[in-house]
GULUMMAR-72076 format. One record per residue (C-alpha): residue number from 0; y, x, z; residue in one letter. Coordinates in pm, 1 decimal. Each point is the difference from the previous one (the first is absolute). Last residue first. Example, Ala and Ser with C-alpha at 12.3 -4.5 7.8 and 13.67 -1.06 7.14 Angstrom:
2
1,-106.0,1367.0,714.0,s;
0,-344.0,-137.0,66.0,a;
This chain:
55
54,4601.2,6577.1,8123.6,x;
53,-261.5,292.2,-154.9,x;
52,-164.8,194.0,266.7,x;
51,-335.1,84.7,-93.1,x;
50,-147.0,-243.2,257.8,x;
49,202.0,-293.7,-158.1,x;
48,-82.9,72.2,-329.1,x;
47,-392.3,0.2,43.3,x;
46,66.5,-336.8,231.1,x;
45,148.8,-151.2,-308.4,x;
44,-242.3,98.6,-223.1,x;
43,-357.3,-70.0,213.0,x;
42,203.4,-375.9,37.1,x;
41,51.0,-24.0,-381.3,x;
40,-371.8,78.5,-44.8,x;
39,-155.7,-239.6,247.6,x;
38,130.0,-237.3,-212.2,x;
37,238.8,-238.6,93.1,x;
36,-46.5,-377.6,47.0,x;
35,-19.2,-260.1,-345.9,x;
34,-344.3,-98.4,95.8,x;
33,-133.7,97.4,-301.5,x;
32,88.8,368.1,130.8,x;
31,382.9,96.4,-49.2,x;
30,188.2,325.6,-115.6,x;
29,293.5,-167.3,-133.5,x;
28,248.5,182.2,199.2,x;
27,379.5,-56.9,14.1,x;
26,190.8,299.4,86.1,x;
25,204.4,159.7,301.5,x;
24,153.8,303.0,-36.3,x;
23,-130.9,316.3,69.3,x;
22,177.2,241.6,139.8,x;
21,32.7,405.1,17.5,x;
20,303.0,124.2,184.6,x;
19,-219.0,166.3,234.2,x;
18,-127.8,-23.9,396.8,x;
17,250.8,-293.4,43.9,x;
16,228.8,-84.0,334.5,x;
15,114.0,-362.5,5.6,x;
14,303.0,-26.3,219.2,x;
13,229.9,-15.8,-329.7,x;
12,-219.8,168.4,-302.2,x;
11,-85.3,334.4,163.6,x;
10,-141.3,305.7,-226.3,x;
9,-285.7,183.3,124.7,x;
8,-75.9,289.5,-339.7,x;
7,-215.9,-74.7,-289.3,x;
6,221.9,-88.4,-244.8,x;
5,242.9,265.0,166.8,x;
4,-260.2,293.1,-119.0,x;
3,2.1,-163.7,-395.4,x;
2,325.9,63.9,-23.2,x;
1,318.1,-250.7,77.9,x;
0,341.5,96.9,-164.4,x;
Protein backbone atom coordinates (compact mmCIF):
# COMPACT_ATOMS: atom_id res chain seq x y z
CA UNK A 1 0.00 0.00 0.00
CA UNK A 2 1.57 3.49 -0.80
CA UNK A 3 0.88 6.48 1.96
CA UNK A 4 1.05 9.78 1.55
CA UNK A 5 5.08 9.73 3.00
CA UNK A 6 6.15 7.36 -0.17
CA UNK A 7 4.34 9.95 -2.56
CA UNK A 8 6.81 12.13 -1.63
CA UNK A 9 9.75 9.96 -1.18
CA UNK A 10 13.01 9.44 -4.27
CA UNK A 11 11.71 6.71 -6.25
CA UNK A 12 13.83 5.54 -9.50
CA UNK A 13 12.05 4.91 -12.81
CA UNK A 14 15.00 2.87 -14.79
CA UNK A 15 18.28 5.19 -14.62
CA UNK A 16 16.08 8.17 -14.04
CA UNK A 17 16.19 9.05 -10.35
CA UNK A 18 12.87 11.23 -9.19
CA UNK A 19 12.55 13.52 -6.07
CA UNK A 20 8.61 12.18 -5.73
CA UNK A 21 6.21 10.09 -7.44
CA UNK A 22 4.28 13.18 -8.37
CA UNK A 23 3.91 13.79 -12.38
CA UNK A 24 2.38 15.71 -14.59
CA UNK A 25 1.55 14.62 -17.80
CA UNK A 26 1.75 16.38 -20.73
CA UNK A 27 -1.35 18.49 -22.03
CA UNK A 28 -2.37 20.60 -24.84
CA UNK A 29 -2.51 24.34 -24.00
CA UNK A 30 -4.61 26.92 -25.54
CA UNK A 31 -3.22 29.75 -23.73
CA UNK A 32 -2.24 31.87 -26.89
CA UNK A 33 -1.83 35.76 -27.60
CA UNK A 34 -3.32 36.90 -31.14
CA UNK A 35 -0.34 35.67 -32.35
CA UNK A 36 -1.22 32.15 -31.57
CA UNK A 37 2.36 31.82 -29.16
CA UNK A 38 2.07 31.08 -25.40
CA UNK A 39 1.24 33.28 -22.81
CA UNK A 40 3.46 34.43 -20.46
CA UNK A 41 1.11 32.68 -18.06
CA UNK A 42 1.55 29.03 -19.13
CA UNK A 43 5.37 29.57 -19.03
CA UNK A 44 5.16 31.33 -15.13
CA UNK A 45 3.10 27.69 -14.59
CA UNK A 46 5.30 25.37 -15.84
CA UNK A 47 8.44 26.78 -14.38
CA UNK A 48 6.29 27.18 -10.87
CA UNK A 49 5.89 23.26 -11.13
CA UNK A 50 9.15 22.53 -12.06
CA UNK A 51 10.85 24.35 -9.06
CA UNK A 52 8.40 22.68 -6.63
CA UNK A 53 9.32 19.41 -7.75
CA UNK A 54 6.58 17.87 -9.68
CA UNK A 55 8.01 15.49 -12.85
Amino acid sequence: MITIKDIFDECSLGDLKLKSRIIRTGTWERQTDDGGFLKSEVFDRYEKMAKSGVG
